[in-house]
C-alpha positions in Angstrom: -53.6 -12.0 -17.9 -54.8 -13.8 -21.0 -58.4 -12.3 -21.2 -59.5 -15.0 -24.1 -59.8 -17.6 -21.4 -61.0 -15.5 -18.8 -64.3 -15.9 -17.8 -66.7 -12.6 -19.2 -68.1 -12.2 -15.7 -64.8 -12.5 -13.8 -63.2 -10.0 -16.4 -66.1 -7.5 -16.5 -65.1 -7.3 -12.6 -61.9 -6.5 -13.4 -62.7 -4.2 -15.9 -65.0 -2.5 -12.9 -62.6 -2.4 -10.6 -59.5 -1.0 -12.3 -61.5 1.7 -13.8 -62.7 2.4 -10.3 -59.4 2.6 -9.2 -58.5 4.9 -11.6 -61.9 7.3 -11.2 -60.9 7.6 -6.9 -57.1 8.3 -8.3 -58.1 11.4 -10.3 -61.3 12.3 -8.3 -59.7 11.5 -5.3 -60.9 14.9 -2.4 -64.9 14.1 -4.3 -64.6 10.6 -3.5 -62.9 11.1 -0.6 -66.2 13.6 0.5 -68.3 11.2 -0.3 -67.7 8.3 1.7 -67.0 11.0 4.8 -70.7 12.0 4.1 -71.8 8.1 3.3 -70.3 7.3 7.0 -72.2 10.0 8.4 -75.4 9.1 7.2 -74.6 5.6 8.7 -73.4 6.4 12.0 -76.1 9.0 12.0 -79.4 6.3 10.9 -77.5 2.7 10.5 -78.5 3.0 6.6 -78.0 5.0 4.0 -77.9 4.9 0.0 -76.0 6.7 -3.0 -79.3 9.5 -2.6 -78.1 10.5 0.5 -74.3 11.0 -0.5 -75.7 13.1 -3.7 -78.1 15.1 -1.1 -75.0 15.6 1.0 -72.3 16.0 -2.0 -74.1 17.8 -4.7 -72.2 16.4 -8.6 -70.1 19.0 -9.9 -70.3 20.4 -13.1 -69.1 18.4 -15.9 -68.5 15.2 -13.7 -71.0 12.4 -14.4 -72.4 11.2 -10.9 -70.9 7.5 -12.0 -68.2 9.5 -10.4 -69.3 8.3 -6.7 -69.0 4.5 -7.6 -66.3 3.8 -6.3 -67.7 5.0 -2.9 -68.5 2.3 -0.7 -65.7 -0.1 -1.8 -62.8 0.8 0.5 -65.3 1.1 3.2 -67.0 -2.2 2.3 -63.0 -3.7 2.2 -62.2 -2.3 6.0 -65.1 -4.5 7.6 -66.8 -1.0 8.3 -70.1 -1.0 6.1 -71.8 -4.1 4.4 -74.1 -4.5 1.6 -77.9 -4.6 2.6 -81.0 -4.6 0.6 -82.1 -2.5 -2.5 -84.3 0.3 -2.5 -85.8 2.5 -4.9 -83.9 6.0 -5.1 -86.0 8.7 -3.9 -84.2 11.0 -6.5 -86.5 11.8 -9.1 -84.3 11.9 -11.9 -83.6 8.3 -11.4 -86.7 7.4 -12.0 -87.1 5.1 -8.7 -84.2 2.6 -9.6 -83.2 -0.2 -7.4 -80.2 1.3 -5.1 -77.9 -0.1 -2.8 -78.7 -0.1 0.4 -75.6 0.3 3.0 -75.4 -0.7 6.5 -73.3 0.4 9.4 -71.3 -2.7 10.8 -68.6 -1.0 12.6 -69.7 2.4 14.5 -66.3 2.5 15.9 -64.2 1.8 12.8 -66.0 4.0 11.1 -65.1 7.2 13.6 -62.0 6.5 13.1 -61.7 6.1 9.3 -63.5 9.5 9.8 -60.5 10.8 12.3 -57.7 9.3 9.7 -59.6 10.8 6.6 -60.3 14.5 6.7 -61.9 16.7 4.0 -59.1 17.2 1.3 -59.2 19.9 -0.5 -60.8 20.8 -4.1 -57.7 19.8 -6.1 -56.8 22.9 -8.7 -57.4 20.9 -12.5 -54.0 21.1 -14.9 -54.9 22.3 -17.9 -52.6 19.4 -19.5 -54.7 17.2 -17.1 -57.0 14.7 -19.7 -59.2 14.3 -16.4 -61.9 13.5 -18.2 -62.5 9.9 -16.6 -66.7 9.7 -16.3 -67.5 13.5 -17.0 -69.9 14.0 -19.6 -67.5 15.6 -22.2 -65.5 12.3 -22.2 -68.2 11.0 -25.2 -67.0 9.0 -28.7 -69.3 10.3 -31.6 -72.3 8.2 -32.5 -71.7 6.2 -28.9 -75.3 6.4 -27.3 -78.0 9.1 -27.2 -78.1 12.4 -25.5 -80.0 11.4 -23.1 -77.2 8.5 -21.5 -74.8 11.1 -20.5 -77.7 13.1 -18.6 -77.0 13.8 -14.8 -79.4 11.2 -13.1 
């Protein structure tokens, strides 16, 4: 793909996407968590946001909670959740930002992606493994302040 006459929008996507691919590859059993406790949420109340998957699936050390991005894609993909309004997030860390709102479209889909995806387990990190993709130790020198790479 030549990206000098791609459009900056339609490449940024790209960008967006293949790293998110990447992030569920290597984080695979947190993402995999968190759209188990995303669907719960939903079939639980009909909507839910990213607070309620960090209330349910607390960030683990050293990950940066950009981590749970990826998310709601493959559930968005399947037909089983859609895109709603935005809220505020209730967490107060970040400081009442507009979040996504998710809705339920599929109750039954949505038990059985549950039923087809159980919990994996905590896979054990390599110490060869450069598994660094968003955690906060992944960080050139001089790129940003202190403060960019706080969990929020």
């Amino acid at each position: 793909m030549n990206t000098a006459t791609t459009h900056p929008a339609a490449e940024g996507q790209r960008r967006k996407l293949s790293a998110f691919a990447l992030l569920a590859a290597r984080r695979e059993a947190l993402i995999r968590r968190a759209r188990r406790a995303l669907l719960a949420v939903l079939i639980d109340r009909a909507e839910g946001t990213v607070d309620d998957v960090r209330a349910a699936v607390p960030v683990p050390d050293g990950i940066n909670p950009k981590a749970f991005g990826p998310v709601p894609g493959e559930l968005a993909e399947a037909g089983i959740i859609a895109a709603g309004r935005y809220a505020k997030s209730t967490r107060p860390e970040a400081h009442a930002r507009p979040v996504q709102v998710w809705r339920l479209i599929d109750r039954a889909a949505a038990l059985h992606w549950l039923a087809m995806h159980p919990e994996l387990p905590e896979p054990t990190p390599e110490p060869s493994d450069p598994g660094d993709l968003f955690t906060n130790t992944n960080k050139m020198p001089g790129a940003g302040t202190p403060g960019d790479y706080e969990r929020a």
